[in-house]
N, C-alpha and C positions, 0 to 999 in steps of 0.2 A: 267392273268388279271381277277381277281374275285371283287364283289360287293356283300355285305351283307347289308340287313338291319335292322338297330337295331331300330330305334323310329320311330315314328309320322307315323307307318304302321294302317290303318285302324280308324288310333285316328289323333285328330287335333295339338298335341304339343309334346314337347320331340323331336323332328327332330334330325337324328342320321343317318349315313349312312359310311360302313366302307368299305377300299378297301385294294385290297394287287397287286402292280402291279410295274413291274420296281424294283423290289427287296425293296420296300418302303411300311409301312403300316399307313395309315394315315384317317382321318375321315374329312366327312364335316356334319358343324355341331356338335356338342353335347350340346344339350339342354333340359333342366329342362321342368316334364311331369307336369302342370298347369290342374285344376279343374278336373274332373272325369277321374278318370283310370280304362278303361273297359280290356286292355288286358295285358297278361303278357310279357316282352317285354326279348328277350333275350340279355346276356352281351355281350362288346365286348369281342371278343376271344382273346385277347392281355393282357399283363398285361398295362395301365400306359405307364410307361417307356419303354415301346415297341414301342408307337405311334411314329414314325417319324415327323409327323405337321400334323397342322389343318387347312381346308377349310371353311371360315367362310360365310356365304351369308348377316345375317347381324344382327342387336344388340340386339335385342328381345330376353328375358329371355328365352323362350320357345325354341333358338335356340341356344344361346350362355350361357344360365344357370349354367350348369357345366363343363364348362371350368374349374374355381378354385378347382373342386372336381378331375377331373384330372390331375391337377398341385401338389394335393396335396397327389397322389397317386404317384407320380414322374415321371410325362410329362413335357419335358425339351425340347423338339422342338419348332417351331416356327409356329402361329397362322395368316396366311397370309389372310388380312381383308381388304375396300377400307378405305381411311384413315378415312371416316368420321366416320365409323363402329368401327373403333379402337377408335376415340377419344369417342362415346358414350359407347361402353365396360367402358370404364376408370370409366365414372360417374356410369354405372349402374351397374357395377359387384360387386364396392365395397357399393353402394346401398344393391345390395341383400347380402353381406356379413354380413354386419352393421345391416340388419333384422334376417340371421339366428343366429350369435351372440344372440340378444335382445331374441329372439324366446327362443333360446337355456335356456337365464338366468331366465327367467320370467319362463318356465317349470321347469327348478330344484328348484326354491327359495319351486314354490307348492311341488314337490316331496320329497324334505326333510321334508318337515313340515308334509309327510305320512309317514317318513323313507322310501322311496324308492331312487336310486341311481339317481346322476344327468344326467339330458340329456348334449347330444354334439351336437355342432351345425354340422349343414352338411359338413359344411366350415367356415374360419375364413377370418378374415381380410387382412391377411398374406397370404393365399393361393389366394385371389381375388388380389391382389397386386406381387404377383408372376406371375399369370398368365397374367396380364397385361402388364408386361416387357418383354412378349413374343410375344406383335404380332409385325407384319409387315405389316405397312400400304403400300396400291398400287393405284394409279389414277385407275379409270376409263380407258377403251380400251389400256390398255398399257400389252400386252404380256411380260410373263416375266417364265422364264424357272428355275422349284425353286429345280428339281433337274433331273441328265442325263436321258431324256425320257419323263418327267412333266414340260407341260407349262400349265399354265392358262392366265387365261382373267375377268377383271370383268367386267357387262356389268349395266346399272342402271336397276332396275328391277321397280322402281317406285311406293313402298309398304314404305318404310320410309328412312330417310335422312340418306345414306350411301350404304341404299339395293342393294344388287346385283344377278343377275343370272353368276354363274361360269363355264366358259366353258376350260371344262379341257381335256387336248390332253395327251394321255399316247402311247408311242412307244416302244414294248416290241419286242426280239425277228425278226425284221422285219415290225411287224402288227402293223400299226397306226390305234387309235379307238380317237375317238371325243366323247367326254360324254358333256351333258349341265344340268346342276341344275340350274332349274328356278329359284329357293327359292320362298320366297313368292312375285309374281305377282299382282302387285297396281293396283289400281282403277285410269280411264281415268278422267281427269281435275280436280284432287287436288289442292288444292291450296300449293306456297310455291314449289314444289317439280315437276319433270318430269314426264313425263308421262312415263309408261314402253316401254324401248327400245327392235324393235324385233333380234332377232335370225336368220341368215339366213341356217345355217346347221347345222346337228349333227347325230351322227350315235345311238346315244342315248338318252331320257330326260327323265329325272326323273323332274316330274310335281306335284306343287300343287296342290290342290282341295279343299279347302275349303268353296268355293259359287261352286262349279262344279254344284250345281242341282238346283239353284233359279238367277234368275234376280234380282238386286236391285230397290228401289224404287230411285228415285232423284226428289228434291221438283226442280221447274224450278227457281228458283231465292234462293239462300243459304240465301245471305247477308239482303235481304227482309224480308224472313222467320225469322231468327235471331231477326232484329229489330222489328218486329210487338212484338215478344214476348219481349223484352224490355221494348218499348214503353207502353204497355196495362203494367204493372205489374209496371214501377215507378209509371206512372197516378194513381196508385191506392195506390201507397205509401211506395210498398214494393219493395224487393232483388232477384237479377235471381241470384240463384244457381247452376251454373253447374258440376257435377262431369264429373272429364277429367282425360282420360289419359293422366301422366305425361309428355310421349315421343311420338311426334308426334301430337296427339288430339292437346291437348293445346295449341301448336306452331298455329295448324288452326285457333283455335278458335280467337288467339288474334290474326292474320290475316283479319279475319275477322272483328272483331270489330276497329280495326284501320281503315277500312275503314267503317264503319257506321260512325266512330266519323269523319273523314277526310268531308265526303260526307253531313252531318249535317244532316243524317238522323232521327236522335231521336229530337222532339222539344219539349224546358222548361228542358231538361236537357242533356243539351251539355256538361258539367262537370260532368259526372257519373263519379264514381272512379272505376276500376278493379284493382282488387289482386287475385295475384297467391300465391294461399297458398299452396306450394309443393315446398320444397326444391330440391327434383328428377327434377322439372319441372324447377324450374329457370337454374338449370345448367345444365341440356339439351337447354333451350334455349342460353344460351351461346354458346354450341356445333354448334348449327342451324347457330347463327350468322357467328360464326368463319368456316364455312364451305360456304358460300352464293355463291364462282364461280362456285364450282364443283358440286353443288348439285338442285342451285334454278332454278326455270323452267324460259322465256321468260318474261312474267308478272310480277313474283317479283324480275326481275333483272332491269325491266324495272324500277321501282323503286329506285331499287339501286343505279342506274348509274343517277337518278334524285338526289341521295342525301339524301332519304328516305328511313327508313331503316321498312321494311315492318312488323316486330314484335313489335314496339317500339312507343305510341303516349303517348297525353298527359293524365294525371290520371292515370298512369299505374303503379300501388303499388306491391310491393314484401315483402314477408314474410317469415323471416327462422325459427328465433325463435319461442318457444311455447309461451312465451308469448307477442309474435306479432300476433298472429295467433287467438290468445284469444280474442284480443283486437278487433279485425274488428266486432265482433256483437256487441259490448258495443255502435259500432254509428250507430244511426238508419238511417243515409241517405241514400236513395236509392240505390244501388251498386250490380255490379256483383261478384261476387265468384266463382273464376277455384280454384277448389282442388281435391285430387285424393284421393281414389283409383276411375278410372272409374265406377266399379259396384258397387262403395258404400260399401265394403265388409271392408275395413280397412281403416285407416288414417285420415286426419285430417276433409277430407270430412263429417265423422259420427259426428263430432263437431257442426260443421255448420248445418247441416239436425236436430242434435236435437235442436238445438237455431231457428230455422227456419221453418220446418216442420210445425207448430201449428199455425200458423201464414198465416191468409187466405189472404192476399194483397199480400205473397210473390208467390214465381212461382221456382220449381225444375226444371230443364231443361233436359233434357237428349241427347246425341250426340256422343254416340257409342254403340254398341250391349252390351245387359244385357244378361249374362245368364241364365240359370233355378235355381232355389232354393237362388239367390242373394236378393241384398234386394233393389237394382236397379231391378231386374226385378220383385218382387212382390210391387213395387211401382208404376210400368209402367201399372201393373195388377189391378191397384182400390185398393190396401191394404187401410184398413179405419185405422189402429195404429199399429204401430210397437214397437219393445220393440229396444233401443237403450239406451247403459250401465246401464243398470238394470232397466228405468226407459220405463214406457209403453209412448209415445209419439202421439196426434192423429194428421191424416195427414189433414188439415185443407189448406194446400199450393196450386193452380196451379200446375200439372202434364203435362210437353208439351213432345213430343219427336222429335225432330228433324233429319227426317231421309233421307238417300241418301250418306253422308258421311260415305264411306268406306275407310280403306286401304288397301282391296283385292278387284279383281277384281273377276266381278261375272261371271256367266258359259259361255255367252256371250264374255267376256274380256279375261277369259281363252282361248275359243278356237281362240278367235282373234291372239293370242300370237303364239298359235302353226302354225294358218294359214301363220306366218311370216316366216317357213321354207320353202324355195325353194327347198327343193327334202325331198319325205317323210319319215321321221326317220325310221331305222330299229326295234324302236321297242320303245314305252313310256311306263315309269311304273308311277304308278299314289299313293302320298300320301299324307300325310298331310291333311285329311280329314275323317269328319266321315263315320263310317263303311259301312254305304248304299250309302254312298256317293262315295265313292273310285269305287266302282264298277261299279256303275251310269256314273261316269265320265269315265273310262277307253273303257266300252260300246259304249259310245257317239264318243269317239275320236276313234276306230275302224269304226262305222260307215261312220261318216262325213269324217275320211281322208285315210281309208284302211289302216293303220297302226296297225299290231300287239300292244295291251295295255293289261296292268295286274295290278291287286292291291295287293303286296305281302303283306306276315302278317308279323309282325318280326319274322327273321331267315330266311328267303326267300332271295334269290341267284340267280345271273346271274352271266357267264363264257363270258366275254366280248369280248375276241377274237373269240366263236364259235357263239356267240349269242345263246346261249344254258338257256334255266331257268335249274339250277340246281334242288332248290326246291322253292315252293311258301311263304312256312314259314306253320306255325301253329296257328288256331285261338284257343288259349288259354288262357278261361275268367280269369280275378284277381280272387282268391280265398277272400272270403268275410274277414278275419279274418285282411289282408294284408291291406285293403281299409283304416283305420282308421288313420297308419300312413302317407300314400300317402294325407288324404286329409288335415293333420296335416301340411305337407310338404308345399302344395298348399296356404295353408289359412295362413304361412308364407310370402310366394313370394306374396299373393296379398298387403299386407300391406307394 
């Protein structure tokens, strides 16, 4: 019984963790490394077609991203997911396929016209479409033995519509060991979705950290907040712009605003129109719909069993085409705009900001974490003009942030999570987090519950039946020369 780790050691994405146990070698997770790669991560030692299956926790690129690169290496096992995680792989995997394809052709059209050779995409449409007739979806709490020695469990983890922590029992030889992978750990009173269910044993967790070192802010009324900035920005004549993420965010957002329009909180326009201008986003909200027994919390079922279907009011416009998408600033009536990419870094969102931006009655919204060097977050930052497709644009708009809405749960919520084992784990490793942070949280959760905790680096190993660290792994920065492709990679997947 060995555990290596291959990604999201020390860094916040790429989550990757490999086992050999039971005579089976198989991973949970394998996900695509998203915005700054600080360390080098090592391969799995396997070829492909060595993997026996995959443990999925749940449908975020950064955890299931390269799955189609493994299918296309020739991984022919099975991808065991809760169903709702299978059904949104489906949309988003060949999403990100349908990107590195585009990615792929817009870099060779330029490369020929230097004579240099064409680029290849990472993966095709074909390898995300293979890999999708390989999962196995599974309810929620239903134990299920997927080979002699390996049962799992899914359990809601309450971070997005499907999420799970997997609690995996492997019986080797005699020696039963109980392993739990958190995954990513949600934020308490989401809308739409449950709150994280606890854990009561394990002889092992392998835990997120990605708020391990901060508390959130949470404004006390969302839907208030929300409409003030509404309200103040039609009265004045103009358009609330939100950039959302396409899966999940968005889902809230028009949660929300169904009930400002339901409640008649906005007055003199109770007929505002909202478009969702994100093709990813509308067929994720399908996914949300088609999943509302197993997935929606007490509140919006309560709804549901009224008849009301909590995504869904009146004005509520959708947009696939580009030129439908075109068309929503041609009408100056007051209106909101969900379009993605969340950080503004690609898509259709950069359309709207430059038709919009310059425009002092309208109001940007913001309603998920910006990163550093984005163009959402030098806009949160007082940027006075940004250049947007070659053209200088000044920001003349309303700047709000709307903050409190998280889908992790912060250092608070994490140790809540852990507090819900009744006998203290033999030992938590801690990752999914950045680098000061991993070790901050590992610290913390030795102090507060006496349990043995570690942040390995990748290549770092534990011997599950002796409880033994083999090794921690090695902090070994990216060589600079390497960076340019990885952010090439990135700045794909965000669009």
């Amino acid at each position: 019984m060995k555990m290596t780790f291959i990604g999201a050691t020390h860094e916040v994405t790429g989550s990757c963790t490999y086992i050999e146990a039971c005579g089976k070698r198989f991973l949970v997770d394998f996900g695509m490394q998203q915005g700054e790669d600080i360390f080098e991560n090592v391969q799995v030692p396997v070829a492909p077609s060595q993997i026996d299956f995959v443990l999925l926790t749940h449908a975020h690129i950064d955890h299931s991203g390269l799955l189609p690169l493994l299918y296309a290496g020739g991984f022919q096992g099975e991808i065991h997911a809760t169903e709702a995680t299978a059904s949104l792989c489906s949309v988003m995997l060949r999403d990100s396929a349908h990107i590195q394809e585009f990615e792929a052709e817009w870099r060779s059209r330029k490369a020929r016209r230097r004579g240099e050779e064409d680029y290849e995409p990472l993966y095709t449409m074909d390898d995300a479409i293979g890999a999708i007739e390989l999962f196995v979806p599974h309810r929620y709490e239903t134990e299920c033995e997927i080979s002699e020695g390996i049962t799992i469990k899914f359990r809601d983890a309450g971070h997005l519509l499907g999420s799970s922590s997997i609690m995996l029992t492997l019986t080797e030889n005699g020696e039963t060991r109980k392993i739990v992978f958190s995954g990513d750990i949600g934020n308490t009173h989401q809308p739409l979705i449950r709150d994280p269910q606890f854990v009561d044993s394990a002889d092992y967790v392998i835990m997120e950290s990605t708020y391990g070192d901060r508390v959130h802010d949470r404004p006390t009324d969302y839907v208030t907040a929300l409409a003030n900035v509404l309200q103040e920005t039609f009265d004045r004549g103009g358009s609330v712009i939100i950039p959302s993420f396409a899966v999940g965010r968005t889902q809230e957002m028009l949660y929300f605003i169904r009930k400002i329009k339901a409640d008649g909180i906005i007055r003199d326009h109770d007929d505002f129109p909202v478009y969702v201008d994100s093709p990813l986003a509308i067929e994720a909200t399908n996914v949300f719909n088609k999943n509302v027994k197993g997935c929606f919390d007490e509140d919006a079922m309560a709804l549901v069993n009224q008849g009301i279907n909590p995504l869904l009011f009146q004005g509520l416009k959708t947009t696939i085409t580009s030129d439908e998408s075109r068309q929503i600033n041609f009408d100056t009536k007051p209106k909101v705009i969900l379009s993605a990419s969340g950080m503004c870094e690609a898509g259709r969102i950069r359309h709207h900001l430059k038709h919009n931006l310059w425009r002092p009655e309208c109001t940007i919204c913001f309603v998920g974490y910006q990163a550093v060097g984005t163009l959402g977050r030098k806009l949160i930052e007082g940027a006075q003009s940004v250049k947007l497709f070659g053209e200088n644009i000044t920001v003349n708009a309303k700047i709000e942030v709307l903050r409190g809405i998280s889908g992790h749960a912060d250092m608070n919520g994490l140790l809540d999570w852990l507090a819900g084992f009744e006998k203290v784990p033999d030992r938590v490793m801690v990752v999914h987090g950045e680098d000061t942070v991993t070790d901050h949280f590992a610290a913390l959760v030795e102090e507060q519950f006496g349990c043995p905790a570690f942040a390995p680096y990748s290549g770092g190993s534990v011997d599950l039946a002796t409880n033994e660290i083999i090794t921690i792994g090695q902090k070994i920065p990216k060589k600079a020369e390497e960076k340019p492709n990885k952010i090439k990679s990135a700045s794909a997947f965000n669009r």
